[in-house]
C-alpha positions in Angstrom: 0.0 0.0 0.0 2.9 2.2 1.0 4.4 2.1 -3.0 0.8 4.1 -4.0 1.2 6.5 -1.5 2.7 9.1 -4.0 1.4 12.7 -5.0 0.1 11.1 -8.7 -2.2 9.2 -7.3 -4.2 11.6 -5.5 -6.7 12.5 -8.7 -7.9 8.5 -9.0 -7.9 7.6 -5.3 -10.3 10.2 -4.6 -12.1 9.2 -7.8 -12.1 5.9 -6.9 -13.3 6.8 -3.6 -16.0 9.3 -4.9 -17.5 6.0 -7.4 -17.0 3.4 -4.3 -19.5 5.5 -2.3 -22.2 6.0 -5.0 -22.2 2.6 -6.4 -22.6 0.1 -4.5 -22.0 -4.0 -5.6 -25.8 -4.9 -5.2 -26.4 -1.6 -6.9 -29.7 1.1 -6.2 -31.9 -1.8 -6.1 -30.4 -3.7 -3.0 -30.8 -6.5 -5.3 -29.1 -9.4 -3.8 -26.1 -10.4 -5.5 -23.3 -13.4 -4.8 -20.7 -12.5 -3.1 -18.2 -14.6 -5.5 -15.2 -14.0 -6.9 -16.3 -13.1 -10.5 -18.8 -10.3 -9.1 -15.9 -9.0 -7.2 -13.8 -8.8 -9.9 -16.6 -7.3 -12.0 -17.4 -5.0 -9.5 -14.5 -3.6 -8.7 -13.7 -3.6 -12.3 -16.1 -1.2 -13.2 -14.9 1.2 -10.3 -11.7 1.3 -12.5 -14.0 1.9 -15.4 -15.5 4.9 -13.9 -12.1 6.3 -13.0 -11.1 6.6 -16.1 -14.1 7.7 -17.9 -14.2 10.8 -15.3 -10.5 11.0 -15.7 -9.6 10.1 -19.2 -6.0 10.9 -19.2 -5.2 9.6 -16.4 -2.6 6.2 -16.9 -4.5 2.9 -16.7 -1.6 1.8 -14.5 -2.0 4.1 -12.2 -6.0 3.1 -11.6 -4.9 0.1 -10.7 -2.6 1.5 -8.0 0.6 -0.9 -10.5 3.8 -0.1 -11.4 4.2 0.3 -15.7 5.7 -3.0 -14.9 2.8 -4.8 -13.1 0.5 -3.5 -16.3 3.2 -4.9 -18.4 3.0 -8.2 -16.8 -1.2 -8.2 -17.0 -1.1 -7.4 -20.5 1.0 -10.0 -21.2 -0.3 -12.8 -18.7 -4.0 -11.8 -19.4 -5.1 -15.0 -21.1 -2.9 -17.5 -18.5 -4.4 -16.0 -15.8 -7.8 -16.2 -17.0 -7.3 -19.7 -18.3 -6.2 -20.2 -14.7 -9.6 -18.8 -13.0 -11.8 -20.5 -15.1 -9.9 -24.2 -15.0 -9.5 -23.9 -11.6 -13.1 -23.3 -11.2 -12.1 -19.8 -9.3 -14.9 -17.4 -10.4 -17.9 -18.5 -8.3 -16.3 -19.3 -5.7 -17.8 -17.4 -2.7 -14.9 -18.5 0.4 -14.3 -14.9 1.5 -10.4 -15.7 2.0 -10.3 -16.3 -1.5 -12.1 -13.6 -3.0 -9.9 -11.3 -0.9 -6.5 -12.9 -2.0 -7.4 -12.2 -5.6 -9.1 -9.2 -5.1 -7.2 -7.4 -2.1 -4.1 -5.3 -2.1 -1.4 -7.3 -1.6 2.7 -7.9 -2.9 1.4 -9.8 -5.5 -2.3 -12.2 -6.6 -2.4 -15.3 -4.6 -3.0 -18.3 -7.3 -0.6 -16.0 -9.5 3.1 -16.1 -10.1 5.1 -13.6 -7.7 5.8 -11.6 -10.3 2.1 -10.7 -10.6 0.6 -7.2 -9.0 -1.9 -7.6 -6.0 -5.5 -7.3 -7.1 -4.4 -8.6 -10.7 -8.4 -10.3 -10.9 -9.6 -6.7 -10.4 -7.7 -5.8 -14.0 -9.1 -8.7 -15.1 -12.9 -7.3 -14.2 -12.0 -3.9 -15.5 -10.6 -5.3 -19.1 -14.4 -7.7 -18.9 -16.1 -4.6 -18.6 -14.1 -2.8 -21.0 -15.3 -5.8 -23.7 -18.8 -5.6 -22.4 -19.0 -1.5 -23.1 -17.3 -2.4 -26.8 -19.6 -4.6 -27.7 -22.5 -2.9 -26.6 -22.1 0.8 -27.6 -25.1 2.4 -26.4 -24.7 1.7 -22.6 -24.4 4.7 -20.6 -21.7 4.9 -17.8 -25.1 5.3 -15.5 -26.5 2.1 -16.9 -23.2 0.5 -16.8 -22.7 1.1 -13.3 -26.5 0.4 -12.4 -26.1 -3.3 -13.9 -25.4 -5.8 -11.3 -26.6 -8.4 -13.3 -23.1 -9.6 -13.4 -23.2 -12.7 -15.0 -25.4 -11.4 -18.2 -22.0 -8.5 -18.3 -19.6 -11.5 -18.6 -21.7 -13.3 -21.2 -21.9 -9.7 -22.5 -18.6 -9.2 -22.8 -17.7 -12.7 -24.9 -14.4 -12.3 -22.9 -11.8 -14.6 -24.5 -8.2 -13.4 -24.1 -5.5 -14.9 -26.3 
């Protein structure tokens, strides 16, 4: 946590914060929602979203609280690390413990090599919601952050990494 403690990441913390305070995971609804990893992931994914669509210019590495190297590695472990959540049958799992070890700030992802950034299945949600939002053009960030119906944004999204 200490390494993001830095005067350039003022502007997205406190947008980050702002967005984590007027969207909630279960949404405006209180519609329940499982509390698995994939909705965590999806969730907190389109936190990251809504950082950078109020603060366009702002580095995606950055958001993410990574070094350039951490978003290096992402890019370029994005499908292995996918391929790892789904095979290992990861994304609905709802143990708490694990959710936070691939969601949570930490030296690096639990499940991931070392070389990994903590919170490496958050860039995972935000790059989901990033295909979702592609592929369907005419959602609104207030429509895209009202959705918790997380699983229809995954099938959405037609996520496949190579």
């Amino acid at each position: 946590i200490r390494i993001n403690m830095i005067p350039d990441k003022i502007l997205s913390d406190c947008m980050f914060a702002w967005g984590s305070t007027e969207f909630t995971m279960e949404g405006e609804t209180g519609q329940e929602v499982s509390d698995n990893v994939l909705n965590n992931m999806l969730f907190e994914g389109k936190l990251r979203y809504f950082v950078k669509a109020m603060i366009p210019d702002e580095p995606d590495y950055l958001i993410m609280g990574f070094s350039p190297e951490q978003m290096q590695w992402c890019q370029e472990n994005e499908a292995a690390m996918w391929t790892y959540l789904v095979e290992n049958k990861l994304l609905f799992n709802t143990d708490h413990l694990t959710i936070r070890k691939l969601t949570g700030e930490a030296p690096f992802t639990s499940f991931f090599p070392k070389e990994s950034p903590g919170k490496a299945a958050v860039w995972l949600g935000w790059q989901i919601i990033e295909n979702y939002v592609e592929r369907h053009p005419g959602t609104t960030l207030e429509e895209l952050m009202a959705n918790v119906g997380y699983q229809d944004i995954l099938n959405g999204a037609r996520y496949n990494p190579e």
